[in-house]
Every structure is written in structure tokens, then in C-alpha cells.
C-alpha positions in Angstrom: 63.2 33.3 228.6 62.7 34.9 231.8 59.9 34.7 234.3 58.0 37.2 236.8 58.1 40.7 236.2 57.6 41.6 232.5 59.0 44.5 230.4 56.8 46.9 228.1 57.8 49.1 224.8 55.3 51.8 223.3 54.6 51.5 220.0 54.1 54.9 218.2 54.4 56.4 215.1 52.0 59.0 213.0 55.1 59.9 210.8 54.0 60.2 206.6 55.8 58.3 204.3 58.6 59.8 202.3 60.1 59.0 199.0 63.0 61.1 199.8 63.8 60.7 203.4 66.9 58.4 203.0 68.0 59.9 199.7 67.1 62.8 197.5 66.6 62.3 194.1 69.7 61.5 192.4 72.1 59.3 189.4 74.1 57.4 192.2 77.1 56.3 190.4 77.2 54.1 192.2 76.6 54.6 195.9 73.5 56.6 197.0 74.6 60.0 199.0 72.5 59.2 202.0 70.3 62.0 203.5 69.6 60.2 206.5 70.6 56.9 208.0 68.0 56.1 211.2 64.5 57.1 211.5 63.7 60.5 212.9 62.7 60.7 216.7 58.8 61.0 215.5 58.8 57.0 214.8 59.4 56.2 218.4 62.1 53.6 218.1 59.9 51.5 215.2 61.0 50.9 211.4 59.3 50.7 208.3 59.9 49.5 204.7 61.5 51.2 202.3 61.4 52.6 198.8 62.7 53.5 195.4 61.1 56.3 193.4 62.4 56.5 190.1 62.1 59.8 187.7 62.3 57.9 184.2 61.2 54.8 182.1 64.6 53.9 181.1 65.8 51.9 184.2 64.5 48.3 183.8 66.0 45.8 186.0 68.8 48.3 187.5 68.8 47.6 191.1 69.5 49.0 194.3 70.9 47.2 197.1 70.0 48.6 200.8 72.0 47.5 203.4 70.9 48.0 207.5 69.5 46.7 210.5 66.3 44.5 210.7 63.8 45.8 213.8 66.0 44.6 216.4 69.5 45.8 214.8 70.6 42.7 213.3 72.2 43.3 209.6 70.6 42.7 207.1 70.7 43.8 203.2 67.5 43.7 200.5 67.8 44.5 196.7 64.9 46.8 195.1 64.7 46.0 191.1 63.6 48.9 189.2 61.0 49.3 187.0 60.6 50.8 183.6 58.4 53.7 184.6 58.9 56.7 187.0 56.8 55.0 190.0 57.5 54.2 193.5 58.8 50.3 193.8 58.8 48.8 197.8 60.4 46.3 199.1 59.5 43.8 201.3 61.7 43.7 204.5 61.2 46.1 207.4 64.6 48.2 208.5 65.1 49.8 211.5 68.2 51.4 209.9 69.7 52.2 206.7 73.4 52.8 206.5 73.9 52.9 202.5 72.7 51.9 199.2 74.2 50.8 195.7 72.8 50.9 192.6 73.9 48.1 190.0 74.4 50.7 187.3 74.6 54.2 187.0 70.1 55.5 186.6 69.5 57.1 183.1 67.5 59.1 185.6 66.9 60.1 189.2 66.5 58.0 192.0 65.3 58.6 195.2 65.1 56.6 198.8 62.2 56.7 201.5 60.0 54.6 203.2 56.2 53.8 202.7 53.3 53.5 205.5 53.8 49.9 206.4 55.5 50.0 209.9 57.2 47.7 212.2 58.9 47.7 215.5 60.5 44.7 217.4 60.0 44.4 220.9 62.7 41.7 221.5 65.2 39.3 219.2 65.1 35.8 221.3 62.9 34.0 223.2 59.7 35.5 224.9 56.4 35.8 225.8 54.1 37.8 224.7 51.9 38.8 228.2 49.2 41.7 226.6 49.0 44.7 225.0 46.7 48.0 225.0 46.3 49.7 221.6 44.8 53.4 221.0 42.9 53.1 217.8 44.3 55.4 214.7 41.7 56.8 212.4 41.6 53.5 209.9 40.2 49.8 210.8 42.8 47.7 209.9 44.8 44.5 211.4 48.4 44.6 213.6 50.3 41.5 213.2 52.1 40.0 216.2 55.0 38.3 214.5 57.9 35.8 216.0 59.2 34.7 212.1 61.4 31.5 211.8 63.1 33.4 208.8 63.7 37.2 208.0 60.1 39.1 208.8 59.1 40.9 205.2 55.4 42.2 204.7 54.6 39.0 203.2 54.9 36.9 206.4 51.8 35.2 208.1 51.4 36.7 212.0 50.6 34.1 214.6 48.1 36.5 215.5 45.8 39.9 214.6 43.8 42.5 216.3 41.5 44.6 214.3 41.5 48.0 215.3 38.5 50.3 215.5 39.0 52.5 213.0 37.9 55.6 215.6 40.8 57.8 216.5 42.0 57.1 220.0 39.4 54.5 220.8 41.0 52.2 223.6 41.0 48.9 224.0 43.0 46.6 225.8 44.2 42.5 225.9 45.6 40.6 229.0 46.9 37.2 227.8 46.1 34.5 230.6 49.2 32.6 231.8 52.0 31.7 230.8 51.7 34.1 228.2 51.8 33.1 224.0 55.2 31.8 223.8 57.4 33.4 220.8 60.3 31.2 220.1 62.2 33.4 217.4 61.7 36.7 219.1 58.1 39.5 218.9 57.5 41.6 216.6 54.9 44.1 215.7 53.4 45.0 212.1 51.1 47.7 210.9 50.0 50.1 208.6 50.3 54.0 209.5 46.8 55.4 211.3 46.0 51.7 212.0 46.8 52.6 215.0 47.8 55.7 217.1 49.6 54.0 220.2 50.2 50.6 221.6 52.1 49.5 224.6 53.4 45.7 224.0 53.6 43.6 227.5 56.6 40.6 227.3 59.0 38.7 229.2 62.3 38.8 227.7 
């Protein structure tokens, strides 16, 4: 971990979920043609969690297998079991990319790929501190999780610590962590839901 001057990434991202951003509605047989494979410009280098929409009630325990990058580009795959019911099923990893997806048997109906409103971005994959951050409130109170997760990060996973927002579009507020910084031994991540917040800027050594 490195010492003295620190780095900074801006967290931004006002972008509406999808359920057709990575793939539009279709009976993959078996691999998903992909509509898009990164997150548009509008997400501001963050991720998000994805989903599967489904058109029918005949598609029980079919699943699709995503595979990608985690929110600092490290591979990683996740597998979305289906439901019998045309809904929207998430799953529970963030990606930062998604290069392709398989189903496990052709859909009796159409399937689609997108992402939800819980967001993510990583600010760094090994050791680091975590030095302060300021945050611009989004137009919902609600809790960003500062994350450094001994196994994959998936919406599920306990932060080591929150900050409420203020529910007041734009309302800034800022933290200054006193020295040596909180110490993040497996990397720092960032979690949220969309209009949380509207803009932070994350402070770290790394």
C-alpha cells in the first residue's frame, strides 16, 4: 500500500435500469446474441447488477450463465435460475462487464438481459486506504456501502461501513478520515442504489 499523496475516482451514475440493455428479448439457443458488452459512458466507469426478464411461465429452473468482469476487471461468471412466471429475476454479483451469456436450455419463451438500480464501482483491487470522500446527495435517503470483501462482493455482503445520504438532490456533504486512513486489506469498493446518490469522489491510497 502506498503512502503520501492519495488518488481520487468520481463516482457517478443517474443511468435507469434496463431489462434489455445487454440482450433484447430472445430464445437463445443456446448463447445470448449480446446487444452490448460494457456499460454505456453515462455510468461513469461504475457497474451494476444484472438481470433476466423472462416473457413466459414455462421456464422453471432454466438458467443463464453470465460470464464478465467483477468492478475491478477480474473474471468472473454468475448463473441466474429462472422462474416460472414472466418477471424480472436479479442476481446477486456486481459486473463491470458482460462479455456473453448461455442459457442451459433453449426458453419456451423470450429472454432478455439488463441490469437493475443497484450500482457499484471499485476504486482499487489490493491493498488501500480509504482517506475520505465527499458525496452530492441524489433525490432518495438511502445508505452507500464502503466495501473491501474477503470473497466475491454480491448485494448480500456486510460493508465495513455506511453513510446515509440526505435524500435532498445535490445536498453536499463531505468526510475526511483522520490518519492513517481505514485500512482495506482486500481492495475498496463502493455500493449503492440509483438516486442514493448523485456524485461522490472517493479519496485512497493505492
Amino acid at each position: 500500500m502506498a503512502t503520501g499523496y492519495v488518488k481520487v475516482t468520481t463516482l457517478m451514475d443517474e443511468v435507469a435500469a434496463s431489462a434489455t440493455y445487454f440482450a433484447a428479448a430472445q430464445q437463445a439457443n443456446t448463447s445470448f446474441t449480446m446487444a452490448a458488452t460494457t456499460f454505456a459512458a453515462g455510468h461513469n466507469g461504475g457497474g451494476a447488477v444484472i438481470t433476466a426478464t423472462t416473457a413466459g411461465a414455462a421456464d422453471s429452473g432454466k438458467t443463464v450463465t453470465l460470464t464478465g468482469t467483477d468492478l475491478v476487471g477480474v473474471a468472473q461468471t454468475e448463473t441466474i435460475t429462472l422462474p416460472g412466471s414472466a418477471t424480472t429475476t436479479a442476481g446477486t454479483k456486481y459486473f463491470l462487464t458482460v462479455t456473453g451469456a448461455e442459457m442451459s436450455v433453449v426458453p419456451a419463451a423470450n429472454v432478455s438481459l439488463g441490469f437493475n438500480t443497484s450500482r457499484g464501482m471499485g476504486m482499487f483491487g489490493g491493498r488501500t486506504a480509504l482517506k475520505g470522500f465527499t458525496c452530492a446527495s441524489g433525490g432518495t435517503a438511502g445508505d452507500v456501502g464502503f466495501h473491501s470483501p474477503s470473497t466475491t462482493l454480491t448485494t448480500s455482503s456486510t460493508p465495513f461501513m455506511k453513510y446515509r445520504t440526505f435524500g435532498t438532490a445535490d445536498t453536499e456533504s463531505h468526510c475526511t478520515v483522520p490518519p492513517l486512513g481505514i485500512l482495506c486489506v482486500n481492495g475498496l469498493y463502493v455500493t449503492y442504489t440509483l438516486d442514493v446518490t448523485d456524485q461522490m469522489n472517493i479519496f485512497y491510497n493505492g
